[in-house]
NURO-718112 format. One record per residue (C-alpha): residue in one letter; x, y, z. Coordinates in nm, 4 decimals. Layout:
BEGIN
   vexgu          X          Y          Z
       A          X          Y          Z
...
//
This chain:
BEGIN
   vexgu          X          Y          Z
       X     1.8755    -2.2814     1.5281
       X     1.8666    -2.0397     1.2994
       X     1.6428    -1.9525     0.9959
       X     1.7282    -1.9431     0.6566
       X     1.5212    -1.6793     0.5482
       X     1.2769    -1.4520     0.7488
       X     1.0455    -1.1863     0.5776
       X     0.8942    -0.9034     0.7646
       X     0.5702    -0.7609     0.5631
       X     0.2509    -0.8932     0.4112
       X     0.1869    -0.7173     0.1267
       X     0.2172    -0.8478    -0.2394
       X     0.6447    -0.7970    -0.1740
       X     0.6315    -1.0175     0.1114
       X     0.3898    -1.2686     0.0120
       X     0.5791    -1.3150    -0.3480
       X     0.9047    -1.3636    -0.1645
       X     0.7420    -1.5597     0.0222
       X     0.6462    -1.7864    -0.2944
       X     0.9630    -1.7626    -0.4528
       X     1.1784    -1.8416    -0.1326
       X     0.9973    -2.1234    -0.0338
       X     1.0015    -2.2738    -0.4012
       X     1.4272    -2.1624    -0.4022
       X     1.3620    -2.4163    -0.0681
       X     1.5030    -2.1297     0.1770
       X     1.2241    -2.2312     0.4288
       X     1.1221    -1.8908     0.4713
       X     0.9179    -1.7588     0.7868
       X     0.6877    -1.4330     0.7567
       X     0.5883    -1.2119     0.9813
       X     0.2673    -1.0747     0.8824
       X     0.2222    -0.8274     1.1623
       X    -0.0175    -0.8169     1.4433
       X    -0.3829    -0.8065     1.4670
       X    -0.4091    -0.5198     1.6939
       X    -0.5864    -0.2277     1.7466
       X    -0.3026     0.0117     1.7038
       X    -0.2159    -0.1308     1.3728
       X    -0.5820    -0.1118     1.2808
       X    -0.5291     0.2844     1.3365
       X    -0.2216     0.3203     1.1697
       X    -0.3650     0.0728     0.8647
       X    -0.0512    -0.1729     0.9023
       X    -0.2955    -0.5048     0.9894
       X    -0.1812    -0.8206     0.8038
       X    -0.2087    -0.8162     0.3871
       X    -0.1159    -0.4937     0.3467
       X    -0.2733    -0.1880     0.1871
       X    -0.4179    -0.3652    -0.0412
       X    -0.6667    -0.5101     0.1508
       X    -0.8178    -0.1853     0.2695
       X    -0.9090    -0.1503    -0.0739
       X    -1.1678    -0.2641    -0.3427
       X    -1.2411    -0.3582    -0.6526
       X    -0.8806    -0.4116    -0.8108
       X    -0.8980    -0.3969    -1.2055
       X    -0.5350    -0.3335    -1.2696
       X    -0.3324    -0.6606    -1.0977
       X    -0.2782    -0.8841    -1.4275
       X    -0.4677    -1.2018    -1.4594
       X    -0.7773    -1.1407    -1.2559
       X    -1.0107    -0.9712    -1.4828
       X    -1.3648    -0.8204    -1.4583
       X    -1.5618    -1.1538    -1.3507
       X    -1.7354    -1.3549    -1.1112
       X    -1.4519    -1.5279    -0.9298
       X    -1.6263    -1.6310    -0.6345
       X    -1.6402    -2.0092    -0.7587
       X    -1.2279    -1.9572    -0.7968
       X    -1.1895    -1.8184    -0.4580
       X    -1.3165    -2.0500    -0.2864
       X    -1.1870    -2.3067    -0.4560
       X    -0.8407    -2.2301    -0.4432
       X    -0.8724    -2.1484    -0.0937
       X    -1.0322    -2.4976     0.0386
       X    -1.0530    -2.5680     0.4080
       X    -0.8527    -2.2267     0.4723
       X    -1.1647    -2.0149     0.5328
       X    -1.4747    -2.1069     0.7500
       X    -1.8087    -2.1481     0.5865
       X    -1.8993    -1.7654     0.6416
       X    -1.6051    -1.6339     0.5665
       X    -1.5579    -1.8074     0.2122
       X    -1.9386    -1.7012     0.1148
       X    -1.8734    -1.3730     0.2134
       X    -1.5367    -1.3502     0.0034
       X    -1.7302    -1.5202    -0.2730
       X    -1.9763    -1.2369    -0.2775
       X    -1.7830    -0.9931    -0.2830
       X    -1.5462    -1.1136    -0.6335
       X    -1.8630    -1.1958    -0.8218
       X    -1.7485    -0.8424    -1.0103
       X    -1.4165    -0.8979    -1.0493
       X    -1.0978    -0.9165    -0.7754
       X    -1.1183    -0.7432    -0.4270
       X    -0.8226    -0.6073    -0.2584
       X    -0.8531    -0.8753     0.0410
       X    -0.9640    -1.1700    -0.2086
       X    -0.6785    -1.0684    -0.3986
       X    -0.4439    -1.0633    -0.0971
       X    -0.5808    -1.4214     0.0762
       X    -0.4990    -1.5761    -0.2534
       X    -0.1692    -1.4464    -0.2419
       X    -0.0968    -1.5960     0.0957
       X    -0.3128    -1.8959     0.0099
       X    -0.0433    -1.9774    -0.2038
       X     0.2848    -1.9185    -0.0381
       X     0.1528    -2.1397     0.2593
       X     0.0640    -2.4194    -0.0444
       X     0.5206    -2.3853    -0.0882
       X     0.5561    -2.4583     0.2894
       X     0.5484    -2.1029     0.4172
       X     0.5294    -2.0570     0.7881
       X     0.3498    -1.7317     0.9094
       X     0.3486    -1.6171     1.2471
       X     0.0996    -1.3222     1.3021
       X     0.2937    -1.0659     1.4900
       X     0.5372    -0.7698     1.4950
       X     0.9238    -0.7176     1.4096
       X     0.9729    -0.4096     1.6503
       X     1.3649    -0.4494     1.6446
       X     1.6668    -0.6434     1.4284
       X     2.0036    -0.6681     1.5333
       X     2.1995    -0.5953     1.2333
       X     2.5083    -0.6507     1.3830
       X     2.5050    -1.0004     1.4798
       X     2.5595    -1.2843     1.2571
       X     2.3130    -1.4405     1.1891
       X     2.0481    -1.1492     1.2588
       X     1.8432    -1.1212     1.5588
       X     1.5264    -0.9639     1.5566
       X     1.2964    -0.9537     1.8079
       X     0.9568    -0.9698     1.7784
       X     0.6390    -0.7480     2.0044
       X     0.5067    -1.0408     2.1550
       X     0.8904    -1.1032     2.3266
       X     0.9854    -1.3801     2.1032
       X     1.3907    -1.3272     1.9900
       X     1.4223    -1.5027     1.6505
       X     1.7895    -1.5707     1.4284
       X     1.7618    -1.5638     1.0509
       X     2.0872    -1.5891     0.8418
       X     1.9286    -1.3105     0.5395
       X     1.5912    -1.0833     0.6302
       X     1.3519    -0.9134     0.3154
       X     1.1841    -0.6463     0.4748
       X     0.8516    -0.6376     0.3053
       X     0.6808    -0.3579     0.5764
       X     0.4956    -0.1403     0.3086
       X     0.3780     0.2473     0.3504
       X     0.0570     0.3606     0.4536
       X    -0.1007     0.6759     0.3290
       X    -0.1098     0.9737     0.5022
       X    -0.4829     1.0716     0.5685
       X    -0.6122     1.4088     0.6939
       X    -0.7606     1.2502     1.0401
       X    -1.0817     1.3593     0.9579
       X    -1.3840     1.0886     1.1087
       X    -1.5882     1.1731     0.7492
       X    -1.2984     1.0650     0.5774
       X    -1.2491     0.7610     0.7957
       X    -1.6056     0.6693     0.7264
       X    -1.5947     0.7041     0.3297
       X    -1.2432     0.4966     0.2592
       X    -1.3382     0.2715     0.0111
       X    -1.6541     0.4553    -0.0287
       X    -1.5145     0.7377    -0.2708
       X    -1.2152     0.8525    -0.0539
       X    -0.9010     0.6903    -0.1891
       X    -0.5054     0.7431    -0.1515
       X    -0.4421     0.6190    -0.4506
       X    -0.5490     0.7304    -0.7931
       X    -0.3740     0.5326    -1.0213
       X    -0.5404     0.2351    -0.8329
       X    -0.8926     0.3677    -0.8075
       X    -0.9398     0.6360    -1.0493
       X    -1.0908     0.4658    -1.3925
       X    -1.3379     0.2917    -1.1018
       X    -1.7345     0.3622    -1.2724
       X    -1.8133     0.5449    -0.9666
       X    -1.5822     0.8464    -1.0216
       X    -1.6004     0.8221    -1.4242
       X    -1.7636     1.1427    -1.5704
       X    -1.8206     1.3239    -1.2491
       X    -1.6614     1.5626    -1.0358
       X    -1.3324     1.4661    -0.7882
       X    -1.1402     1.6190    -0.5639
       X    -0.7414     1.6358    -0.5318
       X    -0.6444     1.7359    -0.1828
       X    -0.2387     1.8188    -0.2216
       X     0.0037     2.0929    -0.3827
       X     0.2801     1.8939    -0.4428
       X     0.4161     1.7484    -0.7569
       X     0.1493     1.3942    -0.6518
       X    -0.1000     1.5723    -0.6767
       X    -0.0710     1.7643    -0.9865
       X     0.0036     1.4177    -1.0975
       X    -0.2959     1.2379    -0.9230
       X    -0.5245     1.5179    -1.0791
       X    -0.4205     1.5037    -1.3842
       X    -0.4655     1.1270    -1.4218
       X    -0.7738     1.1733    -1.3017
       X    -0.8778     1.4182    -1.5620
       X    -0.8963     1.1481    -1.7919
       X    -1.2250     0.9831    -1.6270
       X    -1.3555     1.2809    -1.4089
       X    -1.5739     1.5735    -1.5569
       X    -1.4117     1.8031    -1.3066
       X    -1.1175     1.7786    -1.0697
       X    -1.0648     2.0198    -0.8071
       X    -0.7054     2.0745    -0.6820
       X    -0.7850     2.2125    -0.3022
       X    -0.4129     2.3722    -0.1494
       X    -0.3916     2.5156     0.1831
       X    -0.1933     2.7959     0.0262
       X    -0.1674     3.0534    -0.3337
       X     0.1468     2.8779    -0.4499
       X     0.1824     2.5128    -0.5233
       X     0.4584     2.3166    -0.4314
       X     0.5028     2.1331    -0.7873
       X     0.7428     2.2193    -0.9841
       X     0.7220     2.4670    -1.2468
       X     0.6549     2.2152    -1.5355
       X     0.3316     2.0574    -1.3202
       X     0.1907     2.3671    -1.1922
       X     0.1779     2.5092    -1.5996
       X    -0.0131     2.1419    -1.6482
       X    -0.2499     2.1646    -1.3602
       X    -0.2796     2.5657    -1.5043
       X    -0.3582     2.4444    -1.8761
       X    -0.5670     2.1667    -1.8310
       X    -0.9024     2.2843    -1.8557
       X    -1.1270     2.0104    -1.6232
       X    -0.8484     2.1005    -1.3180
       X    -0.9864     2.3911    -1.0573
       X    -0.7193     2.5154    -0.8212
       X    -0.9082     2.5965    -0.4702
       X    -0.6717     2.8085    -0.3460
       X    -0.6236     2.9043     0.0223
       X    -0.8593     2.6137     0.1067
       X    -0.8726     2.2861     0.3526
       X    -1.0845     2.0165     0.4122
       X    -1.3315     2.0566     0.7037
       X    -1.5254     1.7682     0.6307
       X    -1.6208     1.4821     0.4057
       X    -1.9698     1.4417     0.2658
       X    -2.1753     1.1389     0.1776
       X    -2.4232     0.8940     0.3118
       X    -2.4307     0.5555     0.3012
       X    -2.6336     0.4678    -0.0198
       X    -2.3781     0.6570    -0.2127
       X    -2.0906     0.7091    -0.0362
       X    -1.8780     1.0543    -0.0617
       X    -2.1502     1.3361    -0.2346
       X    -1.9698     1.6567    -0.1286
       X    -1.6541     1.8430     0.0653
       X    -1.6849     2.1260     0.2460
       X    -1.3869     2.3664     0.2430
       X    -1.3060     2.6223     0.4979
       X    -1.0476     2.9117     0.3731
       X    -0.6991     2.9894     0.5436
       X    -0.7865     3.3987     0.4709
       X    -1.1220     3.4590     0.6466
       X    -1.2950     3.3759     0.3177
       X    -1.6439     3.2066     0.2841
       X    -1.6779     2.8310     0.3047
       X    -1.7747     2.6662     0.0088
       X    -1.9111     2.2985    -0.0436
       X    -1.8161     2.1530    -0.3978
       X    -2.0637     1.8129    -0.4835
       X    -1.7734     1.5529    -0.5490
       X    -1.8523     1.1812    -0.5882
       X    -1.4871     1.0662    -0.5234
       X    -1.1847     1.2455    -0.2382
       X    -0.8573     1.1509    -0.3259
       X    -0.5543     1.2325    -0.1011
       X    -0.2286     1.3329    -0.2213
       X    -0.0047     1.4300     0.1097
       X     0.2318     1.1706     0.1051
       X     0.2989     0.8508     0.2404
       X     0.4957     0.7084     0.5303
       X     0.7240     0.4150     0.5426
       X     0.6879     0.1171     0.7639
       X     1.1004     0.1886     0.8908
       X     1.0792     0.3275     1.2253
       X     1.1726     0.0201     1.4017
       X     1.4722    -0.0132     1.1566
       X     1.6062     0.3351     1.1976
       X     1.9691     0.3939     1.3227
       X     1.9957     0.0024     1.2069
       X     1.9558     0.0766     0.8191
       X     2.0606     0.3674     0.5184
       X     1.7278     0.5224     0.5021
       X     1.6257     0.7784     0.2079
       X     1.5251     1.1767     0.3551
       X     1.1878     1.0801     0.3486
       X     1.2638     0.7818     0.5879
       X     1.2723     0.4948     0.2858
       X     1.4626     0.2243     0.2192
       X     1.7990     0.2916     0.0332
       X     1.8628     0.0365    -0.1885
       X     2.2659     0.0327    -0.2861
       X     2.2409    -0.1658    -0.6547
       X     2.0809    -0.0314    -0.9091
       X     1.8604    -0.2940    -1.0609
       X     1.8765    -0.5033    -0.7372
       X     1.7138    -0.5271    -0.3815
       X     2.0102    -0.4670    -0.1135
       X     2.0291    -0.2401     0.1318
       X     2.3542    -0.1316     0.3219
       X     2.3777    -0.4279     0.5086
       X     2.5003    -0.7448     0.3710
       X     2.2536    -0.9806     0.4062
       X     1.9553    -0.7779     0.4432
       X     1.7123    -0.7123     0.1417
       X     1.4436    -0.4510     0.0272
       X     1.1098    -0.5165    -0.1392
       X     0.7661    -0.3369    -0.2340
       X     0.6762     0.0120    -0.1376
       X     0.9210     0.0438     0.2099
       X     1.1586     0.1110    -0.0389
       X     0.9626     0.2914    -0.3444
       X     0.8158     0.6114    -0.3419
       X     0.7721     0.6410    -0.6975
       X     0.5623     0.3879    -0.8342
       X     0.3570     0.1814    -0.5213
       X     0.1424    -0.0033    -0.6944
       X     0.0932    -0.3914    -0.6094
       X     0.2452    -0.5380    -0.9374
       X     0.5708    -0.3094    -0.8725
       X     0.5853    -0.4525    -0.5536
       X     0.4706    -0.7893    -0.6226
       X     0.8076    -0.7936    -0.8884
       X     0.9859    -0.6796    -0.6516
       X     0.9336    -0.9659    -0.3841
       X     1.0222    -1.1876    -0.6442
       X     1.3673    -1.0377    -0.7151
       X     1.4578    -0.9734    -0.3605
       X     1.3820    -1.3645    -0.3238
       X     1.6102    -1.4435    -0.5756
       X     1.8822    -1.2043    -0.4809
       X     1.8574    -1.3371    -0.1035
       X     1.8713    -1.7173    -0.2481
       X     2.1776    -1.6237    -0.4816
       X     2.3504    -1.4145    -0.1762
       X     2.2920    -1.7287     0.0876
       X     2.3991    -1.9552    -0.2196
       X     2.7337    -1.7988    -0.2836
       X     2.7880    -1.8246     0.1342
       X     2.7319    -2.1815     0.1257
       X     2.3469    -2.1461     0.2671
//
């Protein structure tokens, strides 16, 4: 028999779909990805993005605070007796990326919410009602699909950086960038594009210094950004320059970068306290390609203004797989929400 409603993702899109759906009474059934070590790699494990992150100050409603009592009260017999003290712990400042996210979920299971903890790898968007098929061999029907899959940031690769994430490397300044460890010291922006003007001028606000390091002499802003990275007086273009390695140590996490030049220049190592990345980000699509109208830079192209559909009828968009603009969790969050509703008012109007 098939589903109602399935939702591929488990971010804050997916998970408030999730809530809304299952409140609409569409039954819904997530897939919250796979605990593997591949999607450990490519930082697509279950809860999304946010949960490789932090302290969150910015998602409305959990403010600066020891929430640890909450937690683990809202989360009951869902977590073992280590796990709970552990997530206590760590909200006694204030809401963690993972507290943040098991909450979430917490609460779309409390609306009936069935989760099964694997992989979509393909849909059928030709047959009615959708098949998808999932990594562990499973084939699944489901009359309407939100896909919820996220982006991940694109990192450098580097094993410094790998061991600093969280630690003063970050992908995401608008989400990290008033944190007190990077207020009134020095950051680096690694990018040339019109993000990372962006990212370093935000950042500007909090940082005593922000280095913009660019493999090249020319940024690829646009004119209007590369005259505001050139007039604001706490930015510092490296030119010619990438990232060789990441410096820290564990009591304080990222200290330092050390550049190496593109034109036989010397190195130089610039004392940072936070190393933000601005290269882009990738969309969770590739097992949807060919299937749906993706953007050039492989997103999610939504067809209504204002609304979540894609160019199949039937199949909705939420969260960050199809935003490159504003990926932040409350953006996608509100966007679960209306691709629940638009899904609920679509199977409505088909007698569903």
């Amino acid at each position: 028999m098939a589903e109602k409603l399935i939702i591929i993702g488990s971010g804050p899109a997916a998970w408030a779909a999730a809530i809304y759906a299952a409140r609409a009474n569409l039954q819904p059934l997530v897939f919250e990805g796979a605990v593997t070590d591949a999607n450990r790699v490519a930082g697509t494990l279950p809860l999304g993005q946010l949960a490789l992150t932090t302290e969150v100050e910015n998602y409305p409603g959990f403010p600066a605070g020891d929430l640890g009592a909450y937690f683990t009260a809202a989360m009951g017999d869902a977590l073992d007796e280590g796990t709970r003290a552990f997530l206590a712990e760590s909200a006694r400042h204030g809401a963690t990326g993972p507290t943040l996210m098991e909450l979430i979920r917490r609460q779309a299971r409390n609306f009936g919410t069935r989760v099964i903890t694997d992989d979509i790898v393909d849909v059928d968007v030709q047959s009615r009602p959708f098949g998808l098929s999932a990594s562990d061999g499973q084939h699944y029907q489901s009359e309407a699909v939100i896909v919820a899959t996220g982006a991940r940031a694109n990192y450098l690769g580097l094993p410094s950086e790998e061991r600093f994430k969280n630690r003063g490397v970050s992908a995401c300044a608008v989400c990290d960038g008033a944190l007190p460890r990077f207020r009134n010291r020095p950051l680096a922006v690694i990018g040339g594009g019109d993000s990372a003007v962006e990212e370093a001028d935000y950042l500007s606000k909090f940082a005593s210094k922000v280095y913009l390091v660019h493999r090249r002499d020319e940024l690829r802003a646009s004119k209007i950004m590369v005259q505001r990275a050139m007039d604001n007086p706490k930015i510092e273009i490296q030119w010619n320059r990438v990232v060789e390695e990441v410096e820290g140590n564990d009591r304080e996490g990222v200290t330092g970068v050390h550049l190496k030049s593109t034109t036989q220049q010397p190195d130089v190592k610039l004392p940072i306290s936070g190393f933000f990345l601005a290269i882009g980000h990738t969309p969770n699509t590739t097992f949807l390609r060919g299937k749906l109208a993706l953007t050039s830079k492989q997103y999610i192209q939504l067809t209504t203004p204002g609304r979540t559909h894609t160019g199949v009828e039937g199949i909705f968009a939420a969260g960050d797989v199809a935003d490159d603009y504003y990926r932040q969790a409350i953006t996608a969050a509100g966007t679960g929400c209306m691709a629940a509703l638009d899904a609920e008012r679509w199977l409505a109007a088909r007698g569903g």
